[in-house]
N, C-alpha and C positions, 0 to 999 in steps of 0.2 A: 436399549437393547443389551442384554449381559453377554460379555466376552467371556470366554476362557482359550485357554491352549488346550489344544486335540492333537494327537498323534496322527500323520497324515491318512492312514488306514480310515481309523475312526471317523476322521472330519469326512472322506469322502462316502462313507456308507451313512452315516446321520445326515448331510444335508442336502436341501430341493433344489438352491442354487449354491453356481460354484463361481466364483470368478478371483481367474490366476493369469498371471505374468508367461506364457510361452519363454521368453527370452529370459527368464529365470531359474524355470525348472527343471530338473532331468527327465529322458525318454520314456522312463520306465512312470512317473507320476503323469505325464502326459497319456503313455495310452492307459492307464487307468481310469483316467477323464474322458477320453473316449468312446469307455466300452460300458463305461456306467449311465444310470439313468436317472437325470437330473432333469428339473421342470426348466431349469436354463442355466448356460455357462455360457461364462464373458472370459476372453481371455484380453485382453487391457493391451495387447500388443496390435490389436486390430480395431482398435476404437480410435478413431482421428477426429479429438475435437475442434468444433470452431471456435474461430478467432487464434490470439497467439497467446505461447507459453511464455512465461516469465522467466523460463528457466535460461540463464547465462546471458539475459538481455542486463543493459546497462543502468542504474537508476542513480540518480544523483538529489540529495537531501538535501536542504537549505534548511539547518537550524536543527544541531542536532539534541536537543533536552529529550526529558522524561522520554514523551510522546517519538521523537523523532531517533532517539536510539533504542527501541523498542523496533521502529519499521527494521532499522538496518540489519537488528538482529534476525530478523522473520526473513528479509530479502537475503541475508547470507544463507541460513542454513537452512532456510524454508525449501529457497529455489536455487542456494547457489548463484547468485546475481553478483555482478561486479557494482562495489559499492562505495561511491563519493560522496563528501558530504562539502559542505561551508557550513562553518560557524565562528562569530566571533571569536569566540576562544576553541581551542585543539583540543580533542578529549585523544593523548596518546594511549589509556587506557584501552577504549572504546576500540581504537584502530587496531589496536594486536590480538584483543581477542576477537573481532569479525573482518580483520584484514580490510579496513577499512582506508582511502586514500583520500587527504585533505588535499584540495584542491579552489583555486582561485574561485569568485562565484560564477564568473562568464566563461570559464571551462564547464563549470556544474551547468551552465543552460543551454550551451551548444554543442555538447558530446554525451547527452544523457538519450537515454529510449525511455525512461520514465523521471519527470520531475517530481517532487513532491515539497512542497513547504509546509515548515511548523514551525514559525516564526510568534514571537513572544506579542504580547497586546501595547506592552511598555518598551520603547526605542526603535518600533521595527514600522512606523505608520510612514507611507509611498516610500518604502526601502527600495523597492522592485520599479526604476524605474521605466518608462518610457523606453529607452535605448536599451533596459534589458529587456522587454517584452517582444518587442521586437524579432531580436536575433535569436527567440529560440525557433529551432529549425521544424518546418512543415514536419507533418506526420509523428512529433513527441505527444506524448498522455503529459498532463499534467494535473497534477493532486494539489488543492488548497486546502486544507486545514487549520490555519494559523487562526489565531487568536484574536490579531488585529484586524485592522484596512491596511494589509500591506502592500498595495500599486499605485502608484503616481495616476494612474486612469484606470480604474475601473472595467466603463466601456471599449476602452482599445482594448483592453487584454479579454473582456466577453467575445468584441468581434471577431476573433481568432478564432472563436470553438465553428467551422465550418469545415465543410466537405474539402478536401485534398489540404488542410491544414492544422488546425489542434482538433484532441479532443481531451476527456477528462472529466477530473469531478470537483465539486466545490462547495464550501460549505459557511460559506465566510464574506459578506456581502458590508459594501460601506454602510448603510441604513437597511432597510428590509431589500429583501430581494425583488430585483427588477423583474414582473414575471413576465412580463411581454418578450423583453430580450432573452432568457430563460426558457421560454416554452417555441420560441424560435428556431433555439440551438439544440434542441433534445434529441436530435438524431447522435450527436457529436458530445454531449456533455449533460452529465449526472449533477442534480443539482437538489440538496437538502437545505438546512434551516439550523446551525448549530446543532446538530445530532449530536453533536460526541460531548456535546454539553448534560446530556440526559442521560449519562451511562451512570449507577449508583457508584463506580468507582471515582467520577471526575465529581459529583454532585458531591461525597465526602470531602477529596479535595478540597474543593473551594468553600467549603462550611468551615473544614481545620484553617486555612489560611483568613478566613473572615473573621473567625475568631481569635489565632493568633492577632490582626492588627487591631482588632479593637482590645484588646487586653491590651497587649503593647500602648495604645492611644492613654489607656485609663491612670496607666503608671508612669506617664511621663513627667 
């Protein structure tokens, strides 16, 4: 659909719909909207969607690379979200410009309203274990995307996606995905097949990196 900028005059006499912010605009562009004749206007101040916003809810990352300083920046400026992370190493970078707060990992799972992992395939296999699966508290989302088999169980951390306790989404299974347990939990939990494996940007990636180590291999 092509954009341009319209002088507000113009924009309300060219178009069928209109849809504006009330709690934005002035009196005088309000009754203009009024008195005109538009196939429909939405004013975004009376539209209450279901479920909840993200905005100034709490999310806390585990593991923050490429993929995982990418979310923090979307949850800062996207939504304004108060944003933790744990990672081996501190990106002080990263922290000043999305005001970012490093934080122990069992702070990140028991003070967050959204988890999210993106934990590496290399040193991070049952990182997450048992006793942390546990104590994250009823009613968090939790987001797997990591790379590896990052849980000590598997199945304990599946039984959690149920009614008055997790819910969430995951994309990242120790061998193929369980789909009995999986189609179980579908009220509670989104469940793919390495999807973010199939993006042409991550598909380049790992063609540049397979090829770096076998050159690397040839010239040893």
């Amino acid at each position: 659909m092509p954009r341009s900028f319209r002088p507000i005059d113009n924009l309300l006499r060219e178009s069928s719909v209109i849809v504006y912010d009330s709690r934005s605009v002035d009196e005088e562009i309000k009754t203009k909207i009024s008195q005109g004749h538009f196939l429909s206007v939405v004013d975004v101040a009376e539209v209450f969607p279901k479920g909840e916003s993200l905005i100034n809810k709490k999310i806390g990352i585990i593991g923050l690379g490429r993929i995982g300083g990418r979310v923090a920046q979307i949850a800062k400026e996207g939504f304004d979200m108060e944003v933790s992370y744990y990672s081996k190493t501190r990106k002080p970078d990263l922290e000043k410009q999305y005001d970012l707060q490093f934080k122990p990992i069992e702070k990140i799972l028991t003070e967050s309203n959204i988890i999210t992992f993106h934990l590496p395939h290399v040193g991070a296999e049952k990182f997450i274990t048992n006793e942390m699966i546990d104590m994250i508290p009823k009613g968090t989302t939790v987001v797997n995307v990591s790379v590896g088999s990052i849980f000590q169980d598997q199945a304990r951390f599946l039984r959690r996606f149920t009614e008055n306790d997790l819910n969430g989404y995951i994309d990242v299974y120790e061998t193929l995905p369980p789909r009995k347990e999986l189609q179980e939990r579908k009220k509670h939990l989104i469940s793919t097949y390495r999807l973010g494996w199939r993006t042409k940007s991550t598909i380049g990636l790992k063609t540049h990196k397979l090829l770096t180590r076998l050159k690397e291999g040839l010239y040893k």
